[in-house]
C-alpha positions as CSV (number, residue, x, y, z in Angstrom):
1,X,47.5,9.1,-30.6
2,X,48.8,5.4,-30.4
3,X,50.4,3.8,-33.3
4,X,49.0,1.7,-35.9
5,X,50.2,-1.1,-38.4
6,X,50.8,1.7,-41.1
7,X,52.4,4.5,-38.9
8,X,55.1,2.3,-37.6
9,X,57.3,2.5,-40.4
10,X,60.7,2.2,-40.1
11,X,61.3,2.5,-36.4
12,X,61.6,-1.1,-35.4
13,X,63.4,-1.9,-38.0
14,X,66.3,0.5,-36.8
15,X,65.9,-0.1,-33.2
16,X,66.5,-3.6,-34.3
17,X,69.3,-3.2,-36.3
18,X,70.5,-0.8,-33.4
19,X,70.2,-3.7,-30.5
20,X,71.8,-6.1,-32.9
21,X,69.3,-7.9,-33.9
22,X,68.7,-7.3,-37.2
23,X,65.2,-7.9,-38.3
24,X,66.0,-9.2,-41.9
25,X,68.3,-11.6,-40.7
26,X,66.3,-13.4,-38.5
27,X,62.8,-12.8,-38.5
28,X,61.6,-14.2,-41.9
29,X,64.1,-17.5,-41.6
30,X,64.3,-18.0,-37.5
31,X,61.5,-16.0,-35.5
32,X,62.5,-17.9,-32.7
33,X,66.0,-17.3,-32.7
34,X,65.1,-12.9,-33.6
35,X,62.8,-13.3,-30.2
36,X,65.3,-14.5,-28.1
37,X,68.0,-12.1,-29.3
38,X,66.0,-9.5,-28.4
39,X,65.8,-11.0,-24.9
40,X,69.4,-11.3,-24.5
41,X,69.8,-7.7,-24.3
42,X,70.0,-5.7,-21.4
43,X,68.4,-3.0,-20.1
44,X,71.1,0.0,-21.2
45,X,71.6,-2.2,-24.7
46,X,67.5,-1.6,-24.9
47,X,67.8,2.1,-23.7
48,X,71.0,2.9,-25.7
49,X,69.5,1.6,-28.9
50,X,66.1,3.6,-28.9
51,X,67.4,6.9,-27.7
52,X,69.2,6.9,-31.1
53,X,66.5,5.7,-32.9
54,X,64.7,9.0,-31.5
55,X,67.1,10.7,-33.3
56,X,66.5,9.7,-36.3
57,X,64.0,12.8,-37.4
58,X,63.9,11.5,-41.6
59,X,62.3,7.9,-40.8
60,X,58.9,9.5,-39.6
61,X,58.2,12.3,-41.9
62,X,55.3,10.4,-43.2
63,X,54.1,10.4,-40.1
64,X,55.5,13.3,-38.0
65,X,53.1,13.4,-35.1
66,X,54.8,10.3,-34.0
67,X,57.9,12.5,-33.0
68,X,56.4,13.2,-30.0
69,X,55.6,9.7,-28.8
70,X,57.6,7.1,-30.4
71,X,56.8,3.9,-28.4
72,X,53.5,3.5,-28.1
73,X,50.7,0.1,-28.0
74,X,49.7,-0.6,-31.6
75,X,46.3,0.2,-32.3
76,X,44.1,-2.2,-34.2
77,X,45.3,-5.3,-32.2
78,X,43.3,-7.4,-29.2
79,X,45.2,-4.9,-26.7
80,X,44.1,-1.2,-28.5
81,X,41.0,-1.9,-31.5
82,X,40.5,2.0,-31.7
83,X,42.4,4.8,-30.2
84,X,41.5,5.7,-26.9
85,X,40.1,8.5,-27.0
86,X,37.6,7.4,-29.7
87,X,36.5,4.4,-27.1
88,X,35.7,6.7,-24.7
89,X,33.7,9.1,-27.5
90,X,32.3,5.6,-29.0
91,X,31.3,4.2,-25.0
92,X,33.5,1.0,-25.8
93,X,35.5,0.7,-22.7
94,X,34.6,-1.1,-19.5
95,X,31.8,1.0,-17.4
96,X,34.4,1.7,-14.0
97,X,35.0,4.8,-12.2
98,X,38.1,6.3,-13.6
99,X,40.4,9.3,-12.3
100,X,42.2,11.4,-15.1
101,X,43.9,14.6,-16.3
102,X,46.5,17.0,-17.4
103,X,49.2,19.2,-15.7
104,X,49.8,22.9,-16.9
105,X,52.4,22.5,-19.2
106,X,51.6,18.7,-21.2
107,X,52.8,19.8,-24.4
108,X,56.5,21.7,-24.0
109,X,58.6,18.3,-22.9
110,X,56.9,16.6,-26.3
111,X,57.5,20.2,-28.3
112,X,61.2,20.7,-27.1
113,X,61.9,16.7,-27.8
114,X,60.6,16.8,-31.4
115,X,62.2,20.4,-32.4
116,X,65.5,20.2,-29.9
117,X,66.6,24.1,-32.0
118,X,64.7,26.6,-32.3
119,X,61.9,27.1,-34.3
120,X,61.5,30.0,-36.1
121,X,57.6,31.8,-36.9
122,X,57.8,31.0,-41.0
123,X,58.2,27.3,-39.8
124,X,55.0,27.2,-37.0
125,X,52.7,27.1,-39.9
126,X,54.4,23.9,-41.6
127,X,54.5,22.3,-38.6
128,X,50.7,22.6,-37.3
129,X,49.9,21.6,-41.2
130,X,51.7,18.5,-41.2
131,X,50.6,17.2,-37.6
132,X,46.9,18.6,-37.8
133,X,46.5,19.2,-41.3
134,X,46.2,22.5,-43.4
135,X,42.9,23.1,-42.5
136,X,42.7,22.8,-39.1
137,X,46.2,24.6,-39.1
138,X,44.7,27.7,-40.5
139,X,41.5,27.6,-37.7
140,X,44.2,27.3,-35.4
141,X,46.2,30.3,-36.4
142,X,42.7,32.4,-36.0
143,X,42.5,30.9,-32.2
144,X,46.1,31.2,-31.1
145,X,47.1,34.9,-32.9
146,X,51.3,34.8,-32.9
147,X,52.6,36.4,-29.2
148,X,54.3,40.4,-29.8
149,X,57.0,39.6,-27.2
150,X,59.2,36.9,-29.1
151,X,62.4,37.8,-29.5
152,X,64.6,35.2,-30.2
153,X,62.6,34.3,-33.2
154,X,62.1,30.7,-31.0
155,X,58.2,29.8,-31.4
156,X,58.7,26.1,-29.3
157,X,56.9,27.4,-26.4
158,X,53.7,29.1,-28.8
159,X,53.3,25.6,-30.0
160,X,53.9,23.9,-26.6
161,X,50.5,25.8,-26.0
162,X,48.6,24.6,-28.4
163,X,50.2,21.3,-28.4
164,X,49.2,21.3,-24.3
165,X,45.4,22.2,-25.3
166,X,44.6,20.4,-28.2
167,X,46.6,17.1,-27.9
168,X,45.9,16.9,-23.9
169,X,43.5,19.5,-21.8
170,X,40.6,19.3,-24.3
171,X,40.4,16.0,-25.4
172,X,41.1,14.8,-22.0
173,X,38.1,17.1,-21.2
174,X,36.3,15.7,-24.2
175,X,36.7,12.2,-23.4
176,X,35.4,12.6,-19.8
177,X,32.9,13.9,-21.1
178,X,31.8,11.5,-23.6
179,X,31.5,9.2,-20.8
180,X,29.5,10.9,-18.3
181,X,26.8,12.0,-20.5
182,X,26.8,8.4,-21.5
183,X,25.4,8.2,-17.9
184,X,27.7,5.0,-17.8
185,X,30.5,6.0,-14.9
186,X,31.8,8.4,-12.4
187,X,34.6,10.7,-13.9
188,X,37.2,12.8,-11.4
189,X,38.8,15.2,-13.6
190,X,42.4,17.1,-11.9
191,X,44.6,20.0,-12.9
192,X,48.0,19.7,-11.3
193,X,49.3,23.3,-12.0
194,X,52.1,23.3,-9.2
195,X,55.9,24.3,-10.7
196,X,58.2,22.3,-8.4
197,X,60.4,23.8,-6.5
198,X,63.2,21.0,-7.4
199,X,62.4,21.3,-11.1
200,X,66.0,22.2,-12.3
201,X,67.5,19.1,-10.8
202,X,64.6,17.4,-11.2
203,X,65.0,17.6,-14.8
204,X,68.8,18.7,-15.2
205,X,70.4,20.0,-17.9
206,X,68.7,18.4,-21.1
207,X,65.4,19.4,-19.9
208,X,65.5,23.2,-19.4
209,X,62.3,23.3,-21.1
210,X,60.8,22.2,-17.7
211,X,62.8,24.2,-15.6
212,X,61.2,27.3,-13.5
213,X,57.7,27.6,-14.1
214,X,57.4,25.0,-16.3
215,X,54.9,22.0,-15.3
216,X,55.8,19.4,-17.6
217,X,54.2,16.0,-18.6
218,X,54.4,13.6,-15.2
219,X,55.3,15.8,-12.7
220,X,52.4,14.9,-10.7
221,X,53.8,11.3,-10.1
222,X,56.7,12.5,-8.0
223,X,54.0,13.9,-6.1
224,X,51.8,11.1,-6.0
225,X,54.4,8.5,-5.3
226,X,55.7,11.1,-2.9
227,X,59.2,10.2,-4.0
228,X,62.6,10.6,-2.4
229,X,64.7,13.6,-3.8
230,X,67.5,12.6,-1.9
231,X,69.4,11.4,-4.6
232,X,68.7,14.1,-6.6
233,X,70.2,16.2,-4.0
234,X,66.5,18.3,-3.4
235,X,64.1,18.7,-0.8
236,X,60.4,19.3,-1.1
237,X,59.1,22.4,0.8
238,X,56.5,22.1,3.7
239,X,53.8,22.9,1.3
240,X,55.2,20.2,-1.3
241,X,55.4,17.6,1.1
242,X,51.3,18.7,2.1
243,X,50.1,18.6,-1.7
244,X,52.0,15.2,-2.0
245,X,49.7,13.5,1.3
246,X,47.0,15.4,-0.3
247,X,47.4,13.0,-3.8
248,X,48.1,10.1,-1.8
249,X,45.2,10.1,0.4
250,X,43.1,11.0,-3.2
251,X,44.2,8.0,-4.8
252,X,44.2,6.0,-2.0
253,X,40.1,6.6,-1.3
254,X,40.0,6.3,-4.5
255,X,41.4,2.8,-5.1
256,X,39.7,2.0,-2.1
257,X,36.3,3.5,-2.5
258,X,36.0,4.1,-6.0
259,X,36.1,8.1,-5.6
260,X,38.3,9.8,-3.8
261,X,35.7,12.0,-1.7
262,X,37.6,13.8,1.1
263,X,40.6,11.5,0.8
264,X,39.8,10.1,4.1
265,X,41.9,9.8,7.5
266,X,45.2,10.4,6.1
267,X,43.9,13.5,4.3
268,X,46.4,16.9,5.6
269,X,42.8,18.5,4.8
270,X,39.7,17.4,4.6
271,X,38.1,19.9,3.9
272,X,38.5,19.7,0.5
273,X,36.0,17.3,-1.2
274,X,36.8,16.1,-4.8
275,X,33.4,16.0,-6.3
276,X,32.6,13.8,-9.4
277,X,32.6,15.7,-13.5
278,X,29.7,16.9,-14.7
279,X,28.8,17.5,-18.1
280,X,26.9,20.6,-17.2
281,X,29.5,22.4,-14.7
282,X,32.8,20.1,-15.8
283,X,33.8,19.8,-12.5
284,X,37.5,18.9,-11.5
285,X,40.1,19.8,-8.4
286,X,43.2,22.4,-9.1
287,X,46.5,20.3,-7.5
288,X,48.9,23.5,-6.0
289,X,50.2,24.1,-3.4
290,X,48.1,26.2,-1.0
291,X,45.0,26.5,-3.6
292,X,43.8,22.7,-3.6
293,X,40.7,23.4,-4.4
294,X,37.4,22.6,-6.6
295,X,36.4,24.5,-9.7
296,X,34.5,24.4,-13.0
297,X,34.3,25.0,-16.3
298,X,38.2,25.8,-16.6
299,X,39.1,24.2,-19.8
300,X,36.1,26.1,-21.5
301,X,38.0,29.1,-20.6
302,X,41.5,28.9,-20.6
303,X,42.0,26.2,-23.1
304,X,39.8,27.1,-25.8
305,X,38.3,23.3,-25.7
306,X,34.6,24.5,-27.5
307,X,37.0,25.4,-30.2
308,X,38.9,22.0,-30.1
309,X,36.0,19.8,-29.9
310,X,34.7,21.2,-33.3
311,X,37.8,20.1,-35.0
312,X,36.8,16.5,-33.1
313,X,40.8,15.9,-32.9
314,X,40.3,14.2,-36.8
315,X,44.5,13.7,-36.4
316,X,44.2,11.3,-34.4
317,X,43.1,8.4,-36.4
């Protein structure tokens, strides 16, 4: 969810105070002058100032879901009116065709950022209750019974699960949705499910989360953007480099054609067709390397996303 006027609390007040630029000293008496010290700081000043905002855990207990995105557009403004996944539920968004999705592991970067210890199993409860309410926390619980083979008492990746279903998978799934049965545009749904071979330095040491198996939140860019690993010391494999033309020449026919199709002349394969969602069959391609391939219905059965839908993700406000 994005932020409103109420959830921002005291976060820019400390980033400000943070870049030196102290809200209550300039902004009632000299907006002006509060602007343009803001845009006398430099790039590190800016990065510097919010990473230790981020750590500042007490300011957003009101509010905790926020933990896991802190920046965000502010709802409620000529930019955002609703949240976004209520335009799409509400059909108020402009009638184009649109490419979206998830990759395997959305939720554990967000998880292992908000809770950077451990989180023990008498603590999972108080946690889904305050970001999803105690309700909903309970019908949870009955979905997602507690894993037998925990032994560190460390529950981040149990709630990385949920956290990757019911904040990403299913209401990505459920706002495609929305819109096709609307009848108003075409929807290409994706999976990107590939681990990276690179994905220890890709990450490095304060991401471990996202190391092995792991397919965290944006790894399908690098593959998209086909970037250079060089100075990252890495190499993509033969099949990497082949599932990274196979994005580009998706998005490519895409941006050209408005679907992606077959990906055209500079797909490695075109064999592979990436056919439009359906609200009947749900439609959308699996990204990994060697098994690039079409398939349906996936989110009604790995992710639980009948369940989800009935809560009608009510946190997000």
């Amino acid at each position: 969810p994005l932020r409103d006027t109420t959830t921002w609390g005291a976060l820019p007040k400390s980033f400000f105070d943070k870049v030196g630029c102290a809200y209550d000293a300039f902004a009632s008496n000299d907006p002006q002058k509060f602007w343009q010290c803001l845009r006398d700081r430099n790039v590190s000043q800016i990065l510097s100032a919010q990473a230790l905002c981020e750590q500042e855990v007490t300011i957003e207990l009101d509010h905790e879901m926020d933990l896991f995105m802190p920046w965000t557009p502010t709802v409620g403004t000529d930019v955002f009116s609703e949240q976004p996944i209520r335009a799409f539920q509400n059909n108020n968004l402009r009638r184009v065709p649109f490419v979206i999705g998830t990759v395997a592991n959305e939720g554990t970067l967000f998880i292992y950022e908000a809770y950077p210890k451990p989180v023990g199993k008498e603590k999972v409860m108080e946690i889904l209750a305050v970001l999803l309410g105690v309700e909903n926390a309970v019908k949870i619980k009955e979905q997602y019974p507690f894993p037998s083979d925990i032994d560190d008492d460390d529950y981040r990746a149990y709630l990385s699960e949920i956290a990757t279903d019911g904040l990403f998978k299913c209401a990505t799934r459920n706002a495609t949705a929305a819109q096709v049965a609307q009848g108003n545009t075409a929807a290409y749904l994706y999976h990107f499910n590939h681990a990276s071979s690179f994905n220890a330095k890709e990450w490095n040491v304060n991401y471990t989360c996202c190391w092995n198996e792991s397919v965290c939140h944006g790894e399908e860019l690098v593959y998209a953007f086909h970037v250079d690993l060089q100075p990252i010391n890495a190499t993509y494999t033969e099949a990497e480099n082949e599932l990274a033309l196979m994005l580009q020449a998706f998005w490519t026919q895409f941006a050209k054609r408005g679907e992606p199709g077959n990906g055209g002349a500079i797909s490695p394969n075109q064999s592979v067709v990436w056919t439009p969602f359906t609200v009947n069959e749900q439609q959308s391609i699996q990204f990994q390397t060697n098994q690039i391939q079409m398939q349906s219905l996936v989110d009604v059965h790995n992710s639980k996303c009948d369940f989800w839908d009935t809560l009608n993700y009510d946190w997000i406000k």
